[in-house]
N, C-alpha and C positions, 0 to 999 in steps of 0.2 A: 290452887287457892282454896283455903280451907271454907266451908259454906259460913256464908254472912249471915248472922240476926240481923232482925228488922232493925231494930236501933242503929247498927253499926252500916248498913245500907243505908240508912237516912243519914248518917257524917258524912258516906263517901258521895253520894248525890251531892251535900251543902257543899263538902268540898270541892268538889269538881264545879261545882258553878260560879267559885268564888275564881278558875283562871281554866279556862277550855282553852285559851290556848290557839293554832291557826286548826281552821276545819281541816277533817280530813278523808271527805267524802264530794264527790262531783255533784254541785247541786243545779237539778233539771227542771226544778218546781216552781220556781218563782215564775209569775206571767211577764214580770216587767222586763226589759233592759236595765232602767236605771231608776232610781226613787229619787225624787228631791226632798220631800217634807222630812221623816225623821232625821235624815242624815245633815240636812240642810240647816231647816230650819229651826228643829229642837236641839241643836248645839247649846253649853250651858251659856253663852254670852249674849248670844239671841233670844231665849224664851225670856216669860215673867214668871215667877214663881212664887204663889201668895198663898196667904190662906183665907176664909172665909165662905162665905156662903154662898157665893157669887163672884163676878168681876164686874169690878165699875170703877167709871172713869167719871171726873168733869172736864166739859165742852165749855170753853170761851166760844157763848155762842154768836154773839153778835158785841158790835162796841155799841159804848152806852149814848154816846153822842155831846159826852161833856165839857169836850173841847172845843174854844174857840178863842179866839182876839175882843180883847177889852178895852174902853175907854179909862183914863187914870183915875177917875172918881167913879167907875161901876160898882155894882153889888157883886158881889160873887155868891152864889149859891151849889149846893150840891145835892145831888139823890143818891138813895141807891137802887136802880134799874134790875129786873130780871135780866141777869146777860150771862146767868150760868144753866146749862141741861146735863144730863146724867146718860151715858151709855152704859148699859150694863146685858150682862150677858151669864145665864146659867151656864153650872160646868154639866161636862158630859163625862159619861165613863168608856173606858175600852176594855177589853179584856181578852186575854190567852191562854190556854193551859195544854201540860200534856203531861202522861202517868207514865208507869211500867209495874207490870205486872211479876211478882216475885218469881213466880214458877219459871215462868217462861223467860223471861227477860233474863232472871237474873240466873239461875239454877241450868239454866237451859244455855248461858253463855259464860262457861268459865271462864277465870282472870279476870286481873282486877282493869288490863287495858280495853278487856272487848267490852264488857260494864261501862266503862267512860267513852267508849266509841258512841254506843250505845244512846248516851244518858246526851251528851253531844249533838247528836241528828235529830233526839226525838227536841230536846231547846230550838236549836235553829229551827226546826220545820215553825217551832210555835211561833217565834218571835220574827219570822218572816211573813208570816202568815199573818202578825199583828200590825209591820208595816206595811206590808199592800194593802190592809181593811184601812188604815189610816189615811196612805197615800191616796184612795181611792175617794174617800168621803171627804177630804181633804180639797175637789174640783166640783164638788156639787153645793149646791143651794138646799137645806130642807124644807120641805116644806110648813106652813103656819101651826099646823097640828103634831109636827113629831116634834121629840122630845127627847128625843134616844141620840140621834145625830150631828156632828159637829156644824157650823154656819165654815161652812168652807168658801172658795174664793167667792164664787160668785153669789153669795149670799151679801156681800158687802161691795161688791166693784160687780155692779149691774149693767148689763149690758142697755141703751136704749136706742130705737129705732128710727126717733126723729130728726135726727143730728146726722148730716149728711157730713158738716164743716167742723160739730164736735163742738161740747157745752158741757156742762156741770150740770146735767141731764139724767144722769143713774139715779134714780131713786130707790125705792122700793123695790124688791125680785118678786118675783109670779107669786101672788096669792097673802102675801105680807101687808101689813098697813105702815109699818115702823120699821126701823132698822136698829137692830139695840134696844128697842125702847124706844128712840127718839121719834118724833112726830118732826117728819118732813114740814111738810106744810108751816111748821113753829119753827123750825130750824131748815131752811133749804139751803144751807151751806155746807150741810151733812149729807153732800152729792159727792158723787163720783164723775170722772171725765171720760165721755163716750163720744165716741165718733166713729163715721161707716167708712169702711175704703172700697174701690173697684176691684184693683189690680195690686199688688206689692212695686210697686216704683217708684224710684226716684222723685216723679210728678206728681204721684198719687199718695197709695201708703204709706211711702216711708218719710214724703212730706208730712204728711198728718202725724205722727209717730212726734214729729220734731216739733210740729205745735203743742202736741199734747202734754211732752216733756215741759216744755217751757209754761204750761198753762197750769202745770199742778207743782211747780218747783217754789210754791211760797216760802219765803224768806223773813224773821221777825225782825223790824226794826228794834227790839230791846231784845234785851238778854233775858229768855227768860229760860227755868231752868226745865229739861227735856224731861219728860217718863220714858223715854229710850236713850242708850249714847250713842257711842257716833260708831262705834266697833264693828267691825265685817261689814263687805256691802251693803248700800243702802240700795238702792234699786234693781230690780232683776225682771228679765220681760219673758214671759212662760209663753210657747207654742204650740201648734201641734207639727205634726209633722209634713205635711204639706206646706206649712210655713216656713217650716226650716227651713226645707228644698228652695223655697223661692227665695230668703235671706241667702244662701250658699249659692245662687247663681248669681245675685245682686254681688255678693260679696266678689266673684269671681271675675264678673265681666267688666268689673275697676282695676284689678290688680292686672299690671303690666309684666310683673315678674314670677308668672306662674311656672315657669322650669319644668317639667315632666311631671310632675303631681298632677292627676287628674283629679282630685278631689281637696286642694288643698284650704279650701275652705271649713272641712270638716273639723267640730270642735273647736274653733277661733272666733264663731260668730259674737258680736259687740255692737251694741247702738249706744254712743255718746260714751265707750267705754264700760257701759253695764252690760253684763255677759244675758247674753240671748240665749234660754235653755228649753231642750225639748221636752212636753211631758205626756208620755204616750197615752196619759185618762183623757188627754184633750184631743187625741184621734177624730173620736165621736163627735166632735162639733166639729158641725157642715157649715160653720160663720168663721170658720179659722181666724178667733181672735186673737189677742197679742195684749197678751193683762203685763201693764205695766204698775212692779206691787213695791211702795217704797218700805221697804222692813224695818223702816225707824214708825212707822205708825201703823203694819201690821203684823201681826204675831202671833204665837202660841199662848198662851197663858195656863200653869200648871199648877194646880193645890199642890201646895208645900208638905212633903211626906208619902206623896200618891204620885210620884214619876217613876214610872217604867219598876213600880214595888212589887220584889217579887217571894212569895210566899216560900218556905222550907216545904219537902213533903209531907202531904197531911193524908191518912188510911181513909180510903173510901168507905163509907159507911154500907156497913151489909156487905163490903168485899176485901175481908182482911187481907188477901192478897196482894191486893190494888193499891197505889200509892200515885196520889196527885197533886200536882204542881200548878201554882197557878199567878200568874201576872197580871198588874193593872194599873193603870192611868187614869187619872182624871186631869181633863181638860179641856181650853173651848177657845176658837181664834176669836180676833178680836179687832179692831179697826178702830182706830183712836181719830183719824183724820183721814176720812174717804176722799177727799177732795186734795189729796195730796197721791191718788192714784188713778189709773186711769185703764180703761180698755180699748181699743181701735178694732174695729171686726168688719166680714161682710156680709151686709144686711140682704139676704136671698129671699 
């Protein structure tokens, strides 16, 4: 292959990342087994994709109270009542990048296939490397003072302690006054549903699990028209993995026709037909909770033009050699009706 100018390196880079095509190297890097967020959740039919300076929504936050039963000669009168609040939420950014160096990389590995082997490894190491930063930040709460980090699950489906039997109890996370902006205390309908379990049974857990489904499944008597549709699942209940285990024994010691499968519970689990998944960030909680997330009221939401945009090579500055690539997102979840999800955990 005859040697590449820098120009004509930077086509076959663009071009090569316009179809890579299936990998074709054994990847040992990733920490996870499995992702749910990018693959999941940032599907085009699931996210929101806007632009502006923020995201915000309005909250029907309370009714007004202007209904009632009248005599045939009453006065009719009307207000108009404070009954709207504002959630709103800053975006956040994420970012990935990876180079190759002319000499070496490119001079240093003739042909134009080892070049795109090449150019192939060094993308995936980055853009896997951007979904585990996501996946990860994706099950934490930040805290009041960062500004860098997205409000992941439990930043909005709060866990709380007082609820043995389970209430509209979530408030606030560790260190927060607000959620969104909203002021609890003005809005306490902008709760989430918590409740503690013992044991995972029948009796216990997975009766609670059954209240709590029925306690956040509100329903409008009018038509009104959704900020989500109805597309892909709307409910999905996230574990960790000692939870599974105890879903997959429940799941087992019902079924009568388990046949030689000694595992045949693996990968079928379901409550009420919403698929029970595991997520191995949630290892680390010793509350092994069970975040049941309705996806018609939480989500991604992504600045229109800034999804997953990825830059051409551009010459490092001071290292003509050097040529760097670089990826980014802006985005930030969001929670439109906390009280339309819910957590069950145990309170240790």
């Amino acid at each position: 292959m005859p040697q590449l100018t820098a120009n004509e390196l930077v086509d076959l880079v663009a071009g090569t990342l316009d179809d890579l095509g299936p990998l074709k190297f054994e990847n040992i890097a990733q920490p996870l087994q499995d992702y749910e967020v990018v693959p999941k959740w940032f599907k085009k039919e699931k996210v929101m994709i806007q632009d502006g300076r923020g995201i915000q929504r309005n909250l029907l936050n309370k009714l007004s109270g202007a209904a009632r039963h009248s005599g045939l000669f009453d006065t009719s009168n009307a207000n108009v009542p404070d009954i709207l609040k504002q959630v709103r939420v800053d975006w956040i950014h994420a970012e990935t990048s990876w180079a190759f160096e002319y000499r070496s990389d490119v001079l240093m590995n003739r042909g134009g296939k080892a070049i795109v082997d090449l150019i192939e490894m060094r993308r995936a190491d980055a853009m896997i490397d951007l979904v585990d930063e996501i996946e990860e930040k994706s099950w934490q709460a930040p805290s009041s003072t960062d500004t860098v980090n997205p409000f992941g699950v439990p930043y909005w489906i709060v866990k709380d302690n007082t609820t043995a039997t389970g209430a509209f109890s979530g408030g606030a996370p560790t260190g927060h006054t607000t959620v969104g902006g909203v002021d609890l205390t003005a809005s306490p309908n902008f709760k989430n549903w918590s409740a503690n379990y013992t044991n995972l049974t029948k009796s216990d857990g997975i009766k609670l699990l059954r209240t709590s489904h029925r306690k956040i499944g509100f329903k409008s008597p009018i038509n009104i028209p959704q900020y989500r549709g109805e597309k892909g699942e709307s409910y999905r209940l996230y574990v960790n993995e000692a939870t599974i285990q105890d879903f997959e024994d429940v799941g087992e010691s019902q079924n009568e026709n388990l046949g030689r499968d000694v595992a045949s519970m693996d990968g079928q689990m379901v409550f009420k037909n919403h698929p029970i998944v595991w997520v191995p960030n949630l290892d680390t909680d010793g509350n092994n909770p069970i975040y049941m997330i309705n996806h018609r009221t939480f989500f991604p939401a992504i600045l229109k033009g800034d999804n997953l945009r990825e830059m051409s090579p551009i010459r490092a500055p001071k290292q003509p050699n050097l040529f760097e690539c670089f990826v980014y997102i802006t985005y930030n979840f969001v929670c439109i009706n906390r009280r339309a999800n819910a957590v069950v955990y145990i309170d240790n």
